[in-house]
C-alpha positions in Angstrom: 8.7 -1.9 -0.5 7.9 0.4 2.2 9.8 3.8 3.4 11.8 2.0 5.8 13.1 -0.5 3.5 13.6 2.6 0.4 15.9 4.7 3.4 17.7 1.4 4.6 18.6 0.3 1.3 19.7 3.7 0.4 21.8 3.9 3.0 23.9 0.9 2.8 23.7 1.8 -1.0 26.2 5.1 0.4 27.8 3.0 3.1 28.7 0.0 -0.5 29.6 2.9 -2.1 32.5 4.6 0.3 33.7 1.1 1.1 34.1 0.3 -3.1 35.8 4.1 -3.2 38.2 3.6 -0.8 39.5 0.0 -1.9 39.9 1.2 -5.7 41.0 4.8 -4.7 42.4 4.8 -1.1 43.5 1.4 -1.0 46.2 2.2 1.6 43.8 3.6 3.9 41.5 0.6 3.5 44.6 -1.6 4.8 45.3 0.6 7.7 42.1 0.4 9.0 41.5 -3.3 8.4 44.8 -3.8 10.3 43.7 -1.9 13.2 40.7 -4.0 13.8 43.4 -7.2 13.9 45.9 -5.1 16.2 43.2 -4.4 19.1 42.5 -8.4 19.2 40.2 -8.4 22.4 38.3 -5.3 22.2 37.3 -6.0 18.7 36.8 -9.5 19.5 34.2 -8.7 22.0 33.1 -5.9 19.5 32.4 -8.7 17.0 30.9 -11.5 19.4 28.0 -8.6 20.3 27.6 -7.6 16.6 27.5 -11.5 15.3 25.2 -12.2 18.7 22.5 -9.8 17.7 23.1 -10.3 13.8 22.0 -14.6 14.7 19.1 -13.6 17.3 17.4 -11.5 14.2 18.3 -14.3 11.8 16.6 -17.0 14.0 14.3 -15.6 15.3 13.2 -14.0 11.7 13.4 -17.2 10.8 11.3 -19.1 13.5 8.4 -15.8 12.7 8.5 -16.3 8.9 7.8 -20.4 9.7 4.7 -18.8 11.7 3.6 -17.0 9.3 4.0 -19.7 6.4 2.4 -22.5 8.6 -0.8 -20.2 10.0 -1.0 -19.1 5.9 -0.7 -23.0 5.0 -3.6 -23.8 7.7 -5.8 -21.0 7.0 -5.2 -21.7 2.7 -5.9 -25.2 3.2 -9.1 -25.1 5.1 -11.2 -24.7 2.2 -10.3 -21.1 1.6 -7.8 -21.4 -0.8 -5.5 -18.6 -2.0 -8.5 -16.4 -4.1 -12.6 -16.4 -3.5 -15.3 -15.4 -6.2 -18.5 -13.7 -4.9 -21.7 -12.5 -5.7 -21.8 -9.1 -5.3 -24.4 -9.4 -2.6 -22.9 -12.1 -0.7 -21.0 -9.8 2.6 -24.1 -7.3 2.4 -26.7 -9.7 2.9 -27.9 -11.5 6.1 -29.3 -14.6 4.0 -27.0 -15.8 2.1 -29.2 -18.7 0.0 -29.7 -15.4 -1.9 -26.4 -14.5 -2.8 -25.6 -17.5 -4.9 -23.3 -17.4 -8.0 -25.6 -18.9 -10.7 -24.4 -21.2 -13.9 -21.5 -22.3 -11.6 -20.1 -25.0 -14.5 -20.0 -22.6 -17.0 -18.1 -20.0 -15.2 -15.8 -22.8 -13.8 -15.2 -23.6 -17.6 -14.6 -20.2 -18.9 -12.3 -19.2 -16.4 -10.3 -22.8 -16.9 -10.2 -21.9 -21.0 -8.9 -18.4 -20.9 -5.2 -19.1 -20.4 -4.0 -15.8 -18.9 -6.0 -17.1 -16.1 -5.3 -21.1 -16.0 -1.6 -21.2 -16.5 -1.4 -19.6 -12.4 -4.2 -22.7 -11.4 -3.6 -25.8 -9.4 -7.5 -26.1 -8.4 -10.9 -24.9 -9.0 -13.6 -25.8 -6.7 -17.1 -24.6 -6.1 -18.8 -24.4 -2.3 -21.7 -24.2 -1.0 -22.7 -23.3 2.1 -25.8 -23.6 4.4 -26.1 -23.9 7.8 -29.1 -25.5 10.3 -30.0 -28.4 12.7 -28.5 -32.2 12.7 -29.7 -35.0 14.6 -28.9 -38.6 15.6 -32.0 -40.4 16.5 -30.5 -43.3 18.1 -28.4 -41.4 21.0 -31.6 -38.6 21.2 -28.9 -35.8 20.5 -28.8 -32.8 17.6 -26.7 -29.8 17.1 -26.0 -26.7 14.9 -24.3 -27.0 11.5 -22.3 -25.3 9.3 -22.0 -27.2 6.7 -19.9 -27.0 3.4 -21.0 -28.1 0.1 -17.8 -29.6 -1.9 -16.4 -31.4 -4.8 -15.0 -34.2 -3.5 -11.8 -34.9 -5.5 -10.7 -30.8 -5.2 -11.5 -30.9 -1.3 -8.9 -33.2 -0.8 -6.4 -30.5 -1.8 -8.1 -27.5 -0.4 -8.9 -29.2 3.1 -5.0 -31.1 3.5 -4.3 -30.3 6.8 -7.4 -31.2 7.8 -6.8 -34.7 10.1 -9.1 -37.6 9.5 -9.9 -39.4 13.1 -12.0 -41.9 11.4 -13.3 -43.3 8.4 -12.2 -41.3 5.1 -12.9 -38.3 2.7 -16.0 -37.5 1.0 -16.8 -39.8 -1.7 -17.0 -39.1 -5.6 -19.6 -41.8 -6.0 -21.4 -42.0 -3.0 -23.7 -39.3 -2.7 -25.2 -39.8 0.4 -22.4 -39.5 2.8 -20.8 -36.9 4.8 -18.1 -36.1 7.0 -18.3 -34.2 10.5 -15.9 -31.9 12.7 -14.7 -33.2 15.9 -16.6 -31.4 18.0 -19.7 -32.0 16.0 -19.1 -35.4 16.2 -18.8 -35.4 19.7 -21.7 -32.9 20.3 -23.5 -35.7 18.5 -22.5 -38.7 19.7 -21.6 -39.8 16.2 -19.0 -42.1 14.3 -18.3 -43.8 11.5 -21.0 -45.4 10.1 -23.6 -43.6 12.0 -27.0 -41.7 10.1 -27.4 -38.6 10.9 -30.7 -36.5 10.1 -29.9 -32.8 8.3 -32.7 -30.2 8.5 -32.3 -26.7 7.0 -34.1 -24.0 4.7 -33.3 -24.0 1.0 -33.2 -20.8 -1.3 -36.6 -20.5 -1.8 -37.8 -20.9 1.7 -38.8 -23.7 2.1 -37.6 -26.7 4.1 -34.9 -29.6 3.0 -34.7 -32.9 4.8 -32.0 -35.6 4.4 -30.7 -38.6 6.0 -27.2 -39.1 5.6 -24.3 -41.8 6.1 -20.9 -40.4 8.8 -18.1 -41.6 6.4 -15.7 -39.5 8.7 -14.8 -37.4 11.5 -11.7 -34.7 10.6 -10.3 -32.4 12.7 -8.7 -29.0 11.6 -7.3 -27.9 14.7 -9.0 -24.9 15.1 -12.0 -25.3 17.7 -14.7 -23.1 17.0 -14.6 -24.6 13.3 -14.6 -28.3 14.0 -17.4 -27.7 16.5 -20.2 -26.7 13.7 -18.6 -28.3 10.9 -19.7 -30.8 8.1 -19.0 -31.3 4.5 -21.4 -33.1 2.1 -20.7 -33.5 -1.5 -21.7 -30.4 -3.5 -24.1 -32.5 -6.0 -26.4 -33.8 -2.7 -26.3 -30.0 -1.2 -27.5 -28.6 -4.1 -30.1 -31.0 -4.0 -30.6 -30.2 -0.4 -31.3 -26.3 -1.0 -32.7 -26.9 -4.4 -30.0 -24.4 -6.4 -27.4 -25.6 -9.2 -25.5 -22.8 -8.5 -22.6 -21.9 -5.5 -21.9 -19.7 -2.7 -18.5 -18.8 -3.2 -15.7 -20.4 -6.2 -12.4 -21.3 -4.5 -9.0 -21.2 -6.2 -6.2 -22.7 -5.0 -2.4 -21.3 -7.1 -0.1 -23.0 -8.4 2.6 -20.3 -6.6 1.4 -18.1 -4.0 3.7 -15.8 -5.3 1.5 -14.6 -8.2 -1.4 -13.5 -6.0 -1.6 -10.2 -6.9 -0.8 -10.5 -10.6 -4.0 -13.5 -10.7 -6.1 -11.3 -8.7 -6.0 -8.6 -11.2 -6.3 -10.9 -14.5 -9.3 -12.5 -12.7 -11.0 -8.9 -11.4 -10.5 -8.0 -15.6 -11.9 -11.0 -16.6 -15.1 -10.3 -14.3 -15.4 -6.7 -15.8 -14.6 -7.8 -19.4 -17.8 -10.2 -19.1 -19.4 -7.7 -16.7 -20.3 -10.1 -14.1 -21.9 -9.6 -11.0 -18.9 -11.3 -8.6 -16.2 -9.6 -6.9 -13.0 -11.3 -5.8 -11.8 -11.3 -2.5 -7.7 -13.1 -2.0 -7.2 -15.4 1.8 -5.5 -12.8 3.7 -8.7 -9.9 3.4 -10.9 -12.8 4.8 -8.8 -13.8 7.7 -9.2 -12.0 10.4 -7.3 -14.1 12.5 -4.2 -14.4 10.6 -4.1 -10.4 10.1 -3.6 -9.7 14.0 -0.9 -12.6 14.0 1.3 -11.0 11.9 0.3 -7.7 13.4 1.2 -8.8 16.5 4.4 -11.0 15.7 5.6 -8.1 13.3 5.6 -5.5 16.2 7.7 -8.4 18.5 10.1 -8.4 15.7 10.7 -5.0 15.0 11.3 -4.5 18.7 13.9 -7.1 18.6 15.8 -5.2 15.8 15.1 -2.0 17.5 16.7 -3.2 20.6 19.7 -5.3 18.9 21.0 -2.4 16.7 20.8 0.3 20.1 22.9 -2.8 21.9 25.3 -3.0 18.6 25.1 0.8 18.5 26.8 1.7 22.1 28.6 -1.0 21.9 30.7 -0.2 18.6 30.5 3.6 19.8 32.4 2.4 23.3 34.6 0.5 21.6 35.4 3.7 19.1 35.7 6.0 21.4 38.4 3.7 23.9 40.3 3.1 20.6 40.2 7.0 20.6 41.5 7.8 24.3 44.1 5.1 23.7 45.5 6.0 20.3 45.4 10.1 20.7 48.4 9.9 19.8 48.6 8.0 16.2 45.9 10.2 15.5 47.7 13.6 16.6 50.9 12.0 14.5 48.6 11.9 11.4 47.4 14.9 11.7 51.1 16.7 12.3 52.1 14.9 9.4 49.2 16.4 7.1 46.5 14.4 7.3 43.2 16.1 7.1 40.2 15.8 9.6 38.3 14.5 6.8 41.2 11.6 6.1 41.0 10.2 10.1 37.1 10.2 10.1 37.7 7.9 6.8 39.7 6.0 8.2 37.4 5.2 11.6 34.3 4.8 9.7 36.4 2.0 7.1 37.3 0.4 10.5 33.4 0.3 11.7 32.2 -0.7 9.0 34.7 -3.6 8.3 33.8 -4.8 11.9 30.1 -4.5 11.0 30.9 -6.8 7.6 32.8 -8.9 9.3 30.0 -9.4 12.1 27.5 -9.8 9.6 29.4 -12.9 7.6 29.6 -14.4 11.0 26.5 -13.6 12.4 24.8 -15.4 9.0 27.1 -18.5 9.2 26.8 -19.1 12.4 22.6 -18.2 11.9 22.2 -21.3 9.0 24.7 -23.5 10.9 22.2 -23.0 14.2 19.2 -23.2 12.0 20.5 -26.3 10.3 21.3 -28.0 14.1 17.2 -27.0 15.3 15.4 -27.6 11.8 16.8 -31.9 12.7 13.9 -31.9 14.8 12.4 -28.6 15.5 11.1 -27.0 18.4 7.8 -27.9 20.1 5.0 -25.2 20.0 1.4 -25.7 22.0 -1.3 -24.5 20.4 -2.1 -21.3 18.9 -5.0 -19.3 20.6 -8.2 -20.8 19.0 -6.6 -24.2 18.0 -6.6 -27.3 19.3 -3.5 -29.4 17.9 0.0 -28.2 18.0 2.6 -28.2 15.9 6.8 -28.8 15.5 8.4 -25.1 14.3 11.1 -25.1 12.5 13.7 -21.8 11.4 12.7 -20.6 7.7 16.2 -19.7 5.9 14.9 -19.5 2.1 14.2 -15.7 3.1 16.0 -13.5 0.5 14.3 -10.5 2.9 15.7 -12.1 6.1 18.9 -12.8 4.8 19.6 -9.6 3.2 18.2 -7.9 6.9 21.0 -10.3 8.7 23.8 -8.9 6.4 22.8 -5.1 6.2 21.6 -4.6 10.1 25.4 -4.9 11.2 27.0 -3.4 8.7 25.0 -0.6 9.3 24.8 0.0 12.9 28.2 -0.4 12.9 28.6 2.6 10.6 26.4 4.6 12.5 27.7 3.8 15.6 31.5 5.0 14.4 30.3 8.3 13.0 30.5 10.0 15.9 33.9 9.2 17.8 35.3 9.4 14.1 34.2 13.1 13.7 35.2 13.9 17.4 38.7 12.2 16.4 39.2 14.4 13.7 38.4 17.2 15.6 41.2 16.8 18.7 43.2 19.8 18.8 46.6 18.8 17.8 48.9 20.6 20.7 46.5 19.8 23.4 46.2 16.0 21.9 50.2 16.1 22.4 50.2 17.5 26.0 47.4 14.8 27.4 49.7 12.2 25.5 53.0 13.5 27.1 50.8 13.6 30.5 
């Protein structure tokens, strides 16, 4: 929880707290000031409609971010990165990375699968390895860069989901000697289904490999400069290919996302307890990509907060400080009759902030009844920057974060915004109050 969140929470902590002291002590004064909020029907009613207006812009569009930010997290999860990666040590200081390879890959795989502080958070384990060089189809008299990814069949299917097959299927458990390609690579080759494709590239000690291989299928991820260089061949034929037994990188896909961080460290103190050369790196320090999205869609929303409490803000404070001018003299009658300055602020501020409750029951209502209406068939996006595929957005509303935000936004700029025309109404001279009354 950052600083922001710490001062905002104890704020409407104070803001819970006069509310709950006033009904138990003050009960009276509670009722007075609800009252008055039903008494001035129009202005409060336009009062409300701006609090409950801004509190359902924040809620969907909060919503329609954190759908972003689950669907970009989905992609870039799924596209054989999964939630944590295991390195060698060397693997992100070295320019030749046939030398960085994790060695005795099944027995690592095992251990890690058999200690169960580590296997109870795993839903797949999967090694890759990856290589990269020149493919060719003969036939059409057309070749190409590769990047290709060395996999285990039956754990790709999970770590590559939203991956789209064009044509043919998946990589095969049993046959060895078939591959898929990207789009793009497909196209840059001329090659479908069915077509053998020719696979040069330098193995880890230098030399050159040479294969011919079966397309079994064309995928496409949706992101362009991926599906442009990319092929996956089964991890058994790749090793073969670069003559290694061992891995580039180990991929782990969680059970819950949630437990992240808690995995992250069990795994790092698993790797120090068997002082092994790997370090462990989670999805979000390895995508770039995703980082300046929510950088960028984070500072759109907090501008949209920003600019919705300042709106609710002068708003409530016009409304206030009418309600002031036109009931000088209630408030000059209270005070002749004893009340204290400290007694009328109360009882503005209770009338705030019951507007800014109110508001905020509305304004999340009215958000999940709205979210409820677009989520039936969701709103059409073009594609990201980078991507070639579209997708339907929808308005997240499982947010405890977002729905807490809807509640506490109004509730608190409508306390903030009363404070002020409170104080100055407990602070009207009483005999001059009385004249410009009179007058």
């Amino acid at each position: 929880m950052n600083m922001a969140m710490i001062l905002t929470s104890a704020v409407i902590l104070m803001v819970f707290s006069f509310v709950i002291y006033s009904l138990i002590f003050t009960l009276q004064d509670a009722k007075f000031a609800f009252l008055n909020i039903l008494r001035h029907k129009r202005r409060s009613f336009s009062t409300l409609f701006a609090i409950t207006l801004g509190g359902v812009a924040i809620f969907l569009y909060g919503g329609f971010i954190d759908y972003a930010f689950w669907i970009l997290q989905q992609q870039t999860v799924r596209t054989n990165i999964g939630h944590v990666q295991i390195y060698d040590k060397t693997y992100f200081s070295s320019s030749n990375k046939s030398k960085s390879i994790i060695e005795n890959y099944q027995g690592l795989k095992a251990g890690i699968l058999q200690d169960n502080e580590l296997s109870k958070y795993i839903a797949t384990i999967a090694g890759q390895l990856e290589f990269s060089g020149v493919v060719s189809q003969y036939e059409h008299q057309t070749s190409s860069y590769f990047s290709a990814f060395g996999l285990e069949p039956l754990p790709a299917v999970k770590l590559g989901s939203f991956d789209t097959l064009i044509s043919g299927s998946d990589l095969s458990r049993i046959k060895n000697d078939e591959i898929t390609l990207g789009s793009g690579l497909a196209t840059s080759l001329n090659a479908g289904y069915a077509d053998w494709v020719d696979m040069l590239t330098v193995n880890s000690h230098g030399g050159q490999g040479a294969l011919s291989l079966k397309v079994r299928g064309v995928f496409s991820s949706g992101i362009k400069d991926y599906d442009d260089v990319a092929l996956k061949i089964p991890l058994t034929t790749a090793q073969r290919l670069i003559d290694t037994d061992g891995v580039s990188k180990i991929v782990i896909l969680l059970k819950d996302e949630r437990h992240l961080a808690e995995f992250s460290r069990q795994l790092e103190k698993y790797i120090n307890d068997h002082h092994l050369p790997l370090i462990v790196k989670d999805w979000k320090s390895l995508s770039l990509f995703y980082q300046q999205v929510e950088g960028l869609l984070s500072g759109i929303y907090f501008f949209i907060k920003l600019i919705v409490g300042l709106i609710v803000i002068f708003m409530i404070s016009n409304t206030m400080t009418m309600n002031i001018l036109e009931r000088t003299r209630e408030i000059t009658t209270l005070r002749a009759m004893g009340l204290r300055p400290f007694h009328i602020t109360r009882l503005f501020l209770l009338e705030g902030t019951f507007m800014g409750g109110i508001g905020a029951i509305f304004s999340l209502l009215i958000g999940f009844m709205l979210a409820g209406m677009i989520n039936l068939q969701g709103i059409a996006m073009p594609p990201s920057p980078g991507q070639t595929q579209g997708y339907n957005a929808f308005i997240k509303t499982d947010n405890v974060e977002l729905i807490w935000i809807t509640l506490v936004l109004p509730i608190l700029t409508a306390s903030l915004a009363t404070l002020l025309p409170a104080l100055r109404a407990s602070r009207l001279n009483i005999a001059d109050a009385f004249k410009s009354a009179q007058g």
